[in-house]
C-alpha positions in Angstrom: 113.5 79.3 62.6 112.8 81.7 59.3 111.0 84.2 61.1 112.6 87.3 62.3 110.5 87.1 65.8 108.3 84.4 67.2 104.4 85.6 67.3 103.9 87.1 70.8 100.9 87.0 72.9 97.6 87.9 71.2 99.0 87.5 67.7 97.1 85.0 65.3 98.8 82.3 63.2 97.9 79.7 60.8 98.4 76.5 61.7 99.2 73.7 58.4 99.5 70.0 58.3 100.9 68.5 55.3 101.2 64.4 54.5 104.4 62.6 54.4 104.5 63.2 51.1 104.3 67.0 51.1 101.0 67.5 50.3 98.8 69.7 51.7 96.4 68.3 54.9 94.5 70.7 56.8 95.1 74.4 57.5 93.4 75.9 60.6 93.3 80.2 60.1 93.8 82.4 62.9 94.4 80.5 66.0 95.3 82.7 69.0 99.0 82.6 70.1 99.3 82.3 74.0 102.4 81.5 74.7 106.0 80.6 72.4 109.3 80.0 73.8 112.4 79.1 71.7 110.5 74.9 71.3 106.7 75.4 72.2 103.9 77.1 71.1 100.7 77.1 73.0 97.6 78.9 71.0 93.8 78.4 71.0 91.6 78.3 68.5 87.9 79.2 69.0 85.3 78.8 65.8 88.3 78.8 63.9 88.1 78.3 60.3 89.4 74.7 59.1 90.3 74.2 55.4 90.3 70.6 54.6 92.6 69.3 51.3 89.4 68.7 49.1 88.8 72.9 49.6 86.1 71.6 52.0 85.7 74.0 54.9 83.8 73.8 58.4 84.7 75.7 61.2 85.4 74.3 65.1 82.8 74.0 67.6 84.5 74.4 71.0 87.4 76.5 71.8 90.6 74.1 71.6 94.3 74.8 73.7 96.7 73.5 70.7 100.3 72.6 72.2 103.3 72.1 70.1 107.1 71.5 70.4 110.4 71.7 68.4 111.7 67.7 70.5 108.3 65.5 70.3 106.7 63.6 67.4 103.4 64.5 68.4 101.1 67.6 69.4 97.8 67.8 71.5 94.3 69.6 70.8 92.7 69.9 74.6 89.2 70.6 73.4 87.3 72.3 76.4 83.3 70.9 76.2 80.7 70.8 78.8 81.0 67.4 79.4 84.9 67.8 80.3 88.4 68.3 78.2 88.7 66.0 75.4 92.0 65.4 74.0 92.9 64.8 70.1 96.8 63.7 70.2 98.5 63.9 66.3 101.8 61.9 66.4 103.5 64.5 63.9 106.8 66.0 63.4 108.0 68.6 65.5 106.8 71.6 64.3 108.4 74.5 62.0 107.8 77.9 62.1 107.7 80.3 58.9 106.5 83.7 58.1 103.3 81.7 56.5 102.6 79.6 59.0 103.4 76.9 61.7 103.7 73.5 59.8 104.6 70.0 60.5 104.0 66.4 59.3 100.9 64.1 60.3 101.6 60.6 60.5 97.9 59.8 60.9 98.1 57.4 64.4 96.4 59.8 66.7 95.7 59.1 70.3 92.2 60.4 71.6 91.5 60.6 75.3 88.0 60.9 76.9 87.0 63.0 79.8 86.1 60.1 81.6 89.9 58.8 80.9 89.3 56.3 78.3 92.0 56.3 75.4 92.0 55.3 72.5 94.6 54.9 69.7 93.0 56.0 66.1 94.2 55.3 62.7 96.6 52.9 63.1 95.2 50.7 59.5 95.8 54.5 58.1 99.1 54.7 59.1 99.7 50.9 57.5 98.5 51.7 54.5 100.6 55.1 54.5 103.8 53.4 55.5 103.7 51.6 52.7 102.5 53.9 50.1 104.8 56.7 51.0 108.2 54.7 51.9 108.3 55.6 55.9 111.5 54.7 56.9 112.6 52.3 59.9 113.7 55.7 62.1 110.3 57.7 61.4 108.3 54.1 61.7 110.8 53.5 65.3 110.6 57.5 66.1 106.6 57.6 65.7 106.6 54.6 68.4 108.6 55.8 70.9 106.9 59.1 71.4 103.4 57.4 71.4 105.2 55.7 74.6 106.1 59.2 75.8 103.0 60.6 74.9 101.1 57.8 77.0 103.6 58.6 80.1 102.7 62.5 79.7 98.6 61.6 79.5 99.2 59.0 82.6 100.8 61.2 85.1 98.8 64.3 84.0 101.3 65.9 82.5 101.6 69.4 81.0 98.6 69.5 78.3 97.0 66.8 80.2 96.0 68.8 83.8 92.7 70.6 84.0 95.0 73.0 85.9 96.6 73.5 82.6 93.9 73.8 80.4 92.0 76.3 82.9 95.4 78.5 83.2 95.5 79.0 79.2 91.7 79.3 78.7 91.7 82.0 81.2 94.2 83.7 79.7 93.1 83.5 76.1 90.0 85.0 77.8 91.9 87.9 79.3 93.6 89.1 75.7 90.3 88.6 74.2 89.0 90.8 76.6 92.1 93.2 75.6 91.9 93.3 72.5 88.4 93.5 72.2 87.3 90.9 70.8 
């Protein structure tokens, strides 16, 4: 890591997702740090401001727990709406963490799961077409498919991200240094 501390608790980060070929993807400003440890961070963003690569900007509707990790190939947006969490799964590379920002990879196969349970796997003729235009190699293409398998393990036995237990715990909490800071 290049910082000299993690973020702690309460602190606000920007989030950046770049292409395989280093270009800029999406930036997401000041999302809420809840929780890091030396390979996770767990923040939430709530009407955050999202900067699309066009220059584009719109700003999210719901608030959203965003989990990442330093081991997995993918991260999760638990985005908490009336009619129950929604999740939006990026298979990515594991994160990095400098004074500008956390930043990984997207490798464009996402895996969306409904409240109702439904899943769905998203992207996949984007992730064709990027394979090829950008050179993936064998181990990213042979990486990217083993952690969608452990990514479907973690969403079928309700693991981490994937408990209402979970999200409930971090909302709460996000609620609590709002409240703090007052906000």
């Amino acid at each position: 890591m290049k910082t000299s501390r993690l973020p702690r608790e309460g602190d606000f980060i920007t989030i950046k997702s770049y292409k395989h070929d280093g270009s800029l993807h999406r930036t997401w400003r000041d999302t809420m740090v809840l929780k890091t440890s030396e390979n996770e961070v767990i923040g939430l963003n709530d009407h955050t401001v999202v900067i699309e690569d066009d220059g584009r900007r719109w700003v999210t509707r719901e608030p959203a727990i965003v989990y990442f990790h330093r081991k997995y190939w993918f991260n999760i947006v638990a985005m908490l709406r009336p009619a129950g969490i929604s999740y939006y799964c990026n298979l990515a590379s594991p994160y990095v963490l400098d004074k500008e920002a956390l930043k990984y990879i997207d490798y464009d196969l996402d895996v969306k799961v409904f409240p109702d349970g439904e899943r769905r796997l998203l992207d996949a003729d984007e992730y064709q077409s990027h394979r090829q235009r950008w050179h993936y190699s064998a181990d990213i293409d042979f990486i990217l498919k083993e952690h969608v398998k452990i990514l479907v393990d973690w969403i079928n036995r309700g693991r981490g991200p994937f408990s209402d237990a979970y999200a409930n715990l971090w909302y709460r909490r996000y609620l609590e240094i709002k409240q703090r800071q007052g906000r």
